[in-house]
C-alpha positions, 0 to 999 in steps of 0.5 A, a space after each residue: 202499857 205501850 207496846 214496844 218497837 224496835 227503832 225502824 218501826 217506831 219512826 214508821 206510821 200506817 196512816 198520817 193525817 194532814 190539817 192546816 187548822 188546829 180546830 181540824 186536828 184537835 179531834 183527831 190527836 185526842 182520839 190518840 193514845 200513847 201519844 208522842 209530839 214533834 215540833 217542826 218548823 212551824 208545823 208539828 206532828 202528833 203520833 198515837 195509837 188508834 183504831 188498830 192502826 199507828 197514826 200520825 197527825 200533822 198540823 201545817 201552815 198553808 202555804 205552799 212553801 211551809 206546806 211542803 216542807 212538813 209534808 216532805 218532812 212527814 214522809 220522810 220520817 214517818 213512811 206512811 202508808 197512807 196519807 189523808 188530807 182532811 179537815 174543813 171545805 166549802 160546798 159549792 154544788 147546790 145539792 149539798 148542804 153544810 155539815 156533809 163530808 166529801 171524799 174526794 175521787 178527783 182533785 183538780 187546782 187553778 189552772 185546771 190540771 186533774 188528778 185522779 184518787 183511787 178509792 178502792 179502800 173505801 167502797 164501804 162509805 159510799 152508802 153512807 148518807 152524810 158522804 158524797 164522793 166528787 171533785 175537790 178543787 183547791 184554791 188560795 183562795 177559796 169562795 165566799 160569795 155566793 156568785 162566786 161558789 157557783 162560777 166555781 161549780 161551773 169552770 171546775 165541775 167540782 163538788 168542794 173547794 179547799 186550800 191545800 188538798 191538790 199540793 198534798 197530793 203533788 208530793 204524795 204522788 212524787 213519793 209514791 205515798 197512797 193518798 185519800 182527801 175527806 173533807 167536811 162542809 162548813 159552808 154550802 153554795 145556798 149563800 154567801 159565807 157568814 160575815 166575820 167567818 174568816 175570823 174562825 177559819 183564816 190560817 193565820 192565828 193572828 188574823 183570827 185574834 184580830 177578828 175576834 177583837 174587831 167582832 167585839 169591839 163593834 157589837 151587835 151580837 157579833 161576837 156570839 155569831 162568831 162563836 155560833 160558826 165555831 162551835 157549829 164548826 167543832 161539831 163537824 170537826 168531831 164527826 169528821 175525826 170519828 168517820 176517820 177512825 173509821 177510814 183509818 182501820 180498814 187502810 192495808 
């Protein structure tokens, strides 16, 4: 039975996750209970119950505009005492292969500007195998080439590229919101990004659909190859989603 709430606490949650991709929140919003759904404009939030904690899962566009708006808006409905940017990266230090999950200690962005995390909620996860701590940068536009992920790794010093993680920052820092940005691998700096992927990954649904019916209107196996990279991607989305339940309940 749900447990009551008066009216404050019930728009309150302990720690809110934020993804870009449905493929990166589906894990998470299905280890929730006593879910509730809010719809946004072009964002929506998923609150549940997990790992002893109230919990609010917020799927967004990317784009810094629509990005802002539902951030802005989880922040000032919800007051969350924690914030995670989570979801999908891209490796770019050679020593770290797909599949790895990175939890960030600094967040840099294009044009170089530095913000520093502090991790002290999670020094427990620092002997994990799987778990590297690093830089994390995030782009429009993150590398696909293999050049390009080392020109990365050199300008930048990071460990990951993403999208998003450096603007959720910027408004968690604004409104004094404690921040963590853990990130999974689908891609390492070994090669450059399987061709079509951007099918699977792309932020817009419909620039995925048609890649879906390009991969199967050319054939060669391509459609299998794309479900190969999505289905690889889902099994990292799930271990992701576990090691945040993990995160979740040691966040005060």
């Amino acid at each position: 039975m749900p447990t009551k709430r008066t009216t404050a606490d019930a728009r309150t949650v302990d720690v809110a996750i934020v993804c870009t991709l449905e493929m990166e929140s589906d894990p998470i919003v299905k280890r929730l209970r006593n879910r509730r759904k809010t719809l946004g404009n072009r964002f929506q939030i998923v609150e549940g119950d997990a790992a002893g904690k109230r919990l609010a899962v917020l799927r967004a566009e990317p784009s810094p505009k629509r990005l802002a708006e539902a951030v802005d808006a989880l922040l000032f409905v919800h007051r969350p005492r924690w914030v995670v940017a989570a979801g999908f990266a891209i490796g770019i230090d050679p020593a770290l292969s797909t599949g790895r999950i990175v939890i960030a200690d600094e967040l840099a962005d294009e044009s170089g500007r530095i913000l520093n995390i502090n991790l002290q909620a999670a020094p427990e996860q620092r002997s994990t195998a799987d778990v590297v701590f690093g830089r994390l940068v995030s782009l429009r536009n993150p590398p696909r080439t293999k050049s390009r992920k080392s020109d990365l790794r050199q300008r930048t010093d990071a460990v990951a590229a993403d999208r998003v993680t450096f603007t959720v920052a910027e408004l968690c820092r604004r409104e004094k919101a404690r921040l963590l940005a853990v990130r999974v691998l689908i891609d390492d700096a070994s090669a450059d990004s399987a061709p079509g992927s951007r099918a699977v990954f792309h932020p817009s649904a419909s620039f995925r659909a048609g890649g879906w019916v390009g991969a199967f209107l050319s054939g060669s196996g391509n459609t299998s190859r794309l479900m190969k990279v999505r289905n690889e991607a889902r099994r990292h989305a799930e271990r992701l989603a576990a090691l945040l339940m993990t995160l979740a309940a040691t966040l005060d």
